[in-house]
C-alpha positions in Angstrom: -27.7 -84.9 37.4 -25.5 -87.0 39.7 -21.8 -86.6 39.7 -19.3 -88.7 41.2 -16.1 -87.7 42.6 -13.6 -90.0 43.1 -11.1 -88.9 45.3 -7.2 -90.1 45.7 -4.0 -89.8 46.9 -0.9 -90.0 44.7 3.0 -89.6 45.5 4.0 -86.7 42.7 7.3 -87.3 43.3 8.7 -88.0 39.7 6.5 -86.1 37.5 8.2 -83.8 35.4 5.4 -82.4 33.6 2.0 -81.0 35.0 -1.3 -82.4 33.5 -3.0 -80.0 31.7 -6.2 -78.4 33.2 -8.9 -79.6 32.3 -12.3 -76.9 32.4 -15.7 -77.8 31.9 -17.7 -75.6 30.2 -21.2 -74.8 31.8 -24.4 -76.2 30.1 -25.9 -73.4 28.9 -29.0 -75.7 28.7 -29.5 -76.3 32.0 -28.8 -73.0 33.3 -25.9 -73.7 35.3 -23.6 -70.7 36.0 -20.9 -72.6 38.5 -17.8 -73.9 36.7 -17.2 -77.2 37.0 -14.6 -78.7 39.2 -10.8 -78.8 38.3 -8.2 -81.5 38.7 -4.9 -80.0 39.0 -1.6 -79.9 40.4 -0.1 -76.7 38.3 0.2 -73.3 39.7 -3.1 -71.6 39.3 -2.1 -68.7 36.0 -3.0 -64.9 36.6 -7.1 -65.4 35.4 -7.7 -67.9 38.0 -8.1 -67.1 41.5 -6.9 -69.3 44.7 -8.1 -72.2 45.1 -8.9 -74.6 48.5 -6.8 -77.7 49.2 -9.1 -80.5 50.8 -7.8 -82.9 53.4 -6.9 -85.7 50.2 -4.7 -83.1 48.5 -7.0 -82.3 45.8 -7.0 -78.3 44.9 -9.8 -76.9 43.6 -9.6 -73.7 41.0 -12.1 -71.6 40.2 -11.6 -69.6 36.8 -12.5 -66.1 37.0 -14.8 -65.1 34.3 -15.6 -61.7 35.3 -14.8 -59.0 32.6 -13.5 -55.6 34.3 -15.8 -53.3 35.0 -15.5 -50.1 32.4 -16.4 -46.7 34.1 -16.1 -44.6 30.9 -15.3 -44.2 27.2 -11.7 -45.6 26.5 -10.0 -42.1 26.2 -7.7 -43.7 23.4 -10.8 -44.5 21.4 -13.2 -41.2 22.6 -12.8 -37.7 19.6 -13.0 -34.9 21.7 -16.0 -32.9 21.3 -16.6 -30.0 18.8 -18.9 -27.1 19.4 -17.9 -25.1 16.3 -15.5 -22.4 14.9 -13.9 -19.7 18.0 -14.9 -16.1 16.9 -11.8 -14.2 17.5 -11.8 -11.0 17.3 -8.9 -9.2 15.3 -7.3 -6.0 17.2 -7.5 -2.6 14.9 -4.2 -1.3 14.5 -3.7 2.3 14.9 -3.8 3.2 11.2 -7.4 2.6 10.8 -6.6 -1.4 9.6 -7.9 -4.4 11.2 -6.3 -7.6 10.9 -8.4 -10.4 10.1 -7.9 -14.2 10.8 -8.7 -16.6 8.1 -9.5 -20.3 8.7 -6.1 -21.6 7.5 -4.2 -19.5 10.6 -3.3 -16.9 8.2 -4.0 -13.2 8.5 -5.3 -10.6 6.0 -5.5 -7.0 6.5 -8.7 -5.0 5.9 -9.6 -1.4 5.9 -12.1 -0.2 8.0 -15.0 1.3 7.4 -15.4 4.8 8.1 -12.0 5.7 7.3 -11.8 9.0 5.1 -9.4 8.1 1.7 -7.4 11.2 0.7 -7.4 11.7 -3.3 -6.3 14.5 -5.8 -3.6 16.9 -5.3 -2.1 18.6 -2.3 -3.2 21.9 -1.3 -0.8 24.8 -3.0 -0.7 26.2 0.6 1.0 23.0 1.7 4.0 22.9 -0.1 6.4 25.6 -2.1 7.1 25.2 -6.3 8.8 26.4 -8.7 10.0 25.6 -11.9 12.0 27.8 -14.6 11.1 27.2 -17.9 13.8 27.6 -21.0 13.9 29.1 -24.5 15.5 26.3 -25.4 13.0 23.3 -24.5 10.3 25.6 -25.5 8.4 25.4 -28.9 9.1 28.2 -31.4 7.0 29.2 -33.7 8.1 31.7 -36.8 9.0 34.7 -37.8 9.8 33.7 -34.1 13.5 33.3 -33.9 16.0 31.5 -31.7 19.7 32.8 -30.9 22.2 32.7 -28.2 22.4 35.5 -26.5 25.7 37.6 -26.4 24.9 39.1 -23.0 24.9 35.7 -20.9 21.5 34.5 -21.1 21.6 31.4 -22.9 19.3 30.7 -26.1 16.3 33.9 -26.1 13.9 34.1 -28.7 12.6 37.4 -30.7 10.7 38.4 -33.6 11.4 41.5 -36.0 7.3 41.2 -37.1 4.9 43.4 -35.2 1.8 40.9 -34.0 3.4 37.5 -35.1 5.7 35.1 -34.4 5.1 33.0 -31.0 7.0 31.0 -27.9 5.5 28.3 -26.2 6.3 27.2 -22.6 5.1 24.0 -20.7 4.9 23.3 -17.1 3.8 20.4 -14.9 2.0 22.0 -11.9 2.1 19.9 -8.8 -1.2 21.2 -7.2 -4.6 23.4 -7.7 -4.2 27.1 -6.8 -2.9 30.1 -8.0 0.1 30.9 -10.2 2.4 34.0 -10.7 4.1 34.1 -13.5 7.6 36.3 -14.1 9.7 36.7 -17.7 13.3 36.9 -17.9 13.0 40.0 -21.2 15.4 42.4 -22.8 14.2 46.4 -22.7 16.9 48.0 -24.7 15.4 51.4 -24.1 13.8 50.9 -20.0 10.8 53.2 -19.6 7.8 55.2 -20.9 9.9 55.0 -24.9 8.3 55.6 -27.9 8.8 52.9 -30.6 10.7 50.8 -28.5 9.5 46.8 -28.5 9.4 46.0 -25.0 5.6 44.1 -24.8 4.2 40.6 -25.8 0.8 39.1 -25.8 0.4 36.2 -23.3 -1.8 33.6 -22.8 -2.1 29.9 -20.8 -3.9 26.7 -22.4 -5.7 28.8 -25.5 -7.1 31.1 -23.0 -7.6 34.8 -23.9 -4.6 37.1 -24.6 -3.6 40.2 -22.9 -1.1 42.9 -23.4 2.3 42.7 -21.4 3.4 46.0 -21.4 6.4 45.4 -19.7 8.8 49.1 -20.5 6.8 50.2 -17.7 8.3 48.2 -15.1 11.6 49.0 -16.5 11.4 52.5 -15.7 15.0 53.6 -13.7 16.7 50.1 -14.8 19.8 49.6 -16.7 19.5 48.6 -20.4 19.6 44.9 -21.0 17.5 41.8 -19.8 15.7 41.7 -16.0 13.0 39.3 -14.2 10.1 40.6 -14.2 6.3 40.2 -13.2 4.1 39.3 -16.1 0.8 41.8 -15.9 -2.1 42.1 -18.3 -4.0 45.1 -19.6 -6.6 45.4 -22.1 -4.5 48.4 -23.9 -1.0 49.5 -24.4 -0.6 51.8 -20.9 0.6 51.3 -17.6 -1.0 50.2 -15.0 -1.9 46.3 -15.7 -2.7 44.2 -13.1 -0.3 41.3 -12.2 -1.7 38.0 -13.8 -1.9 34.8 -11.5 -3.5 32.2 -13.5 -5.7 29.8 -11.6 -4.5 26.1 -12.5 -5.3 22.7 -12.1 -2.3 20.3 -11.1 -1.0 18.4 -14.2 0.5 20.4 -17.5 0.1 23.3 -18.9 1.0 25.8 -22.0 2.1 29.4 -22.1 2.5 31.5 -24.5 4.3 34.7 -25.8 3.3 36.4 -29.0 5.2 39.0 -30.4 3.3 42.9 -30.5 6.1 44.8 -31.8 8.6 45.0 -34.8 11.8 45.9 -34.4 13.3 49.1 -34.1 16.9 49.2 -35.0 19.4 46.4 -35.9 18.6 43.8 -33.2 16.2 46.6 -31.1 13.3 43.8 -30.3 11.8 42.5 -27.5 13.1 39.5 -26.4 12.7 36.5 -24.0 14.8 34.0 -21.8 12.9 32.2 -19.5 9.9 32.2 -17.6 9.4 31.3 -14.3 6.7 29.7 -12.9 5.3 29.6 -8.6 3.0 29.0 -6.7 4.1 32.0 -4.1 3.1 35.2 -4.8 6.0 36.5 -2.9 8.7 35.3 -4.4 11.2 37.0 -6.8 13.4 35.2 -9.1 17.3 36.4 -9.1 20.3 35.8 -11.0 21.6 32.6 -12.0 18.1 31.9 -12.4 
């Protein structure tokens, strides 16, 4: 190919307006790479570097056509990459718990394994009850009477009938464990009396009954009503061993049934109150 360049001088005094550049686009065909060259008397813009002035006054541009060079992934357009879920381990507290993180940022607690879980009852050696149980939330059971007492002790119950007539007492007991058992009664004639009612037959939750032979714990007391220890014996002497039921925590029954009829006018044995606790040392005393 043979290309002709005219060249020429011109005054460009007067023009108001620059031509506008003219760019020849390579033939692709003939595997030319060089731009072509560029009439112009504008100011070369920002994509086009300096050019050469020639003796005439022609300048010649050359376009830049060079793309800048990339030396990594556009950070605006690169994720960040993703190895999988942290394992965090959660801290144990110090009541045997561990505190475990959930996917969401939350937290749940969890008991650990190992731990020993306390059920059931306390131990009776841990803590101290008693309770006193009345005549007059009690459950009586004829010939089995109910009156209040003249002498200050609230409602009591009796029974003129020899071997009938019953009282019925219920307690909630806090814990297993041993029980004593005391009766707030009336001994009108204290001591080793003939014909004088001063005994019951008692029992807890159906169980078998034994005698309570109380006139001989009365022995040297005034006449009248006194707290004392219920004991059992298989016959009417002295001698009975205290009775300390063994009992499971929750509720149970006990009951008086009457041995003896009465005497004279109003001569009977007769009861209060019990009282029921789980120390074998204590003794009840007045108001109780």
């Amino acid at each position: 190919m043979v290309v002709l360049v005219l060249a020429c001088s011109f005054d460009a005094t007067g023009v108001d307006t620059a031509a506008p550049t003219s760019t020849a686009t390579p033939d692709a065909s003939e595997g030319s790479t060089s731009a072509a060259p560029t009439t112009s008397t504008s100011t070369s813009t920002g994509t086009s570097t300096p050019g050469t002035t020639d003796g005439g006054g022609m300048t010649e541009a050359v376009e830049a056509t060079s793309d800048p060079v990339t030396t990594g992934p556009d950070p605006a357009t690169t994720e960040p990459l993703t190895t999988g879920p942290m394992e965090t381990t959660a801290p144990e507290t110090t009541d045997g718990t561990t505190t475990g993180l959930t996917t969401d940022g939350t937290t749940t607690d969890a008991t650990t394994t190992g731990v020993p879980e306390t059920t059931g009852p306390p131990a009776c050696d841990e803590m101290f009850f008693k309770e006193v149980l009345l005549v007059a939330d009690a459950v009586v059971t004829a010939p089995m009477e109910e009156i209040v007492s003249g002498k200050g002790e609230g409602t009591v119950a009796f029974s003129k009938v020899a071997q009938a007539g019953t009282v019925e007492f219920t307690v909630d007991v806090p814990c297993d464990g041993e029980y004593a058992v005391w009766g707030r009664v009336q001994d009108s004639n204290p001591g080793l009396v003939d014909a004088d009612p001063d005994s019951y037959y008692v029992r807890v939750d159906g169980g078998g009954e034994g005698g309570w032979f109380y006139g001989c714990q009365t022995d040297g007391l005034m006449s009248g009503y006194h707290w004392l220890r219920v004991t059992t014996a298989a016959q009417p002497v002295c001698g009975g061993g205290v009775w300390s039921p063994q009992l499971a925590a929750g509720s149970h029954t006990f009951r008086l049934r009457n041995r003896e009829p009465e005497a004279f006018d109003f001569d009977v044995a007769a009861v209060a109150r019990l009282l029921i606790t789980n120390d074998m040392t204590y003794v009840p005393k007045l108001p109780e």
